[in-house]
C-alpha positions, 0 to 999 in steps of 0.5 A: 500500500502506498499513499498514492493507492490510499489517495485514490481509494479515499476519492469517494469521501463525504468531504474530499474538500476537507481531506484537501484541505487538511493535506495541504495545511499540515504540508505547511504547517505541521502541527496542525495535524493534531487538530485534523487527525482526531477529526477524520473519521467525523469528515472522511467517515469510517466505511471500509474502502473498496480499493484499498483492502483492509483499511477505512476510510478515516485510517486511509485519511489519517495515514495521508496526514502523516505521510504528509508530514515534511519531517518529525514523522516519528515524534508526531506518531508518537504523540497521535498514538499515545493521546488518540483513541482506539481507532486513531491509534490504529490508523497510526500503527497502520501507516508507520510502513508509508512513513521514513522513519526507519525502527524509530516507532518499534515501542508504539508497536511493543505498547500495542502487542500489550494491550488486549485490544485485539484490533490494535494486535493485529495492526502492529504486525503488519508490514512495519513490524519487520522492525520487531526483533525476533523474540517480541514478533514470536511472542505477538504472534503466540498472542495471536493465537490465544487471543484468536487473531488470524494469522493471516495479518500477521506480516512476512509470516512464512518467511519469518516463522522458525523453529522456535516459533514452532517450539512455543507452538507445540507447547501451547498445542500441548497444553490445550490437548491436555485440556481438551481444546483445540487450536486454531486452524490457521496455527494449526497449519502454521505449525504443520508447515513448520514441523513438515518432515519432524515425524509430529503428527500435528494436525492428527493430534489436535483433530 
């Protein structure tokens, strides 16, 4: 996803002109983006875009604000997610990979895999979470599962899943086996992916 696509996917908002308008102020004078971001999802509306699979319209606009930004875009994150609502937080963690500000926002990340919102889980593991070291990405994607959050958000997972992941996997496959619960299927899957050739018969034990 690119601002340009979101641009283009935003073309239909109840008020384009406003959305316009806030691009060019905040281009100029950036610290108007605290006045603007919270107002989004009231001027641009909420509804899922077609053209841009996985967002909304009020993320789509917020993420153009702060693409739009000419510097200081990790401190201005900083300060929209920590003083944003739920929905204003997430608008913030999804547009992180559009913005050049290499790992600078990886504790928004941490503080967001903490939390039990599970939509606030799910929009730390997209694409910008490449930044998260290996045992914090392992241990948000064990969350994942226990909180039931597909995995399919979950960015670079097959190329990033390893043996230690399927270790924390088996462990929590075990231990649900023992109480006589079942895992997910998509970890289910994952885990078989990752044990193929190990001789664990994963998938036949949790059936």
């Amino acid at each position: 996803m690119t601002p340009e696509h979101l641009r283009t996917a935003l073309r239909g908002v109840p008020d384009l002109y406003w959305l316009d308008t806030a691009l060019r102020q905040v281009a100029d004078e950036p610290a108007t983006i605290t006045r603007f971001f919270p107002a989004a999802g009231r001027r641009c509306g909420r509804a899922v875009l077609p053209d841009a699979p996985g967002w909304t319209a009020d993320e789509a606009a917020r993420a153009l604000l702060l693409a739009t930004l000419p510097g200081d875009h990790a401190r201005y994150a900083d300060t929209l997610y920590r003083q944003g609502d739920a929905a204003e937080k997430r608008a913030v963690l999804k547009a992180l990979p559009l913005l050049p500000i290499g790992p600078d926002a990886v504790p928004l990340l941490h503080d967001a895999i903490r939390t039990n919102d599970t939509r606030l889980l799910a929009a730390a593991l997209g694409p910008y979470a490449r930044h998260l070291d290996a045992a914090a990405w392992r241990q948000a994607v064990l969350k994942c599962v226990f909180t039931g959050v597909p995995l399919a958000v979950v960015a670079d997972l097959d190329t990033r899943a390893d043996g230690e992941l399927a270790a924390m996997l088996t462990g929590l496959a075990d231990e649900r086996h023992a109480a006589g619960r079942t895992m997910p299927a998509d970890a289910t899957a994952l885990l078989d992916r990752l044990t193929a050739g190990s001789g664990r018969p994963t998938a036949a034990r949790e059936a």
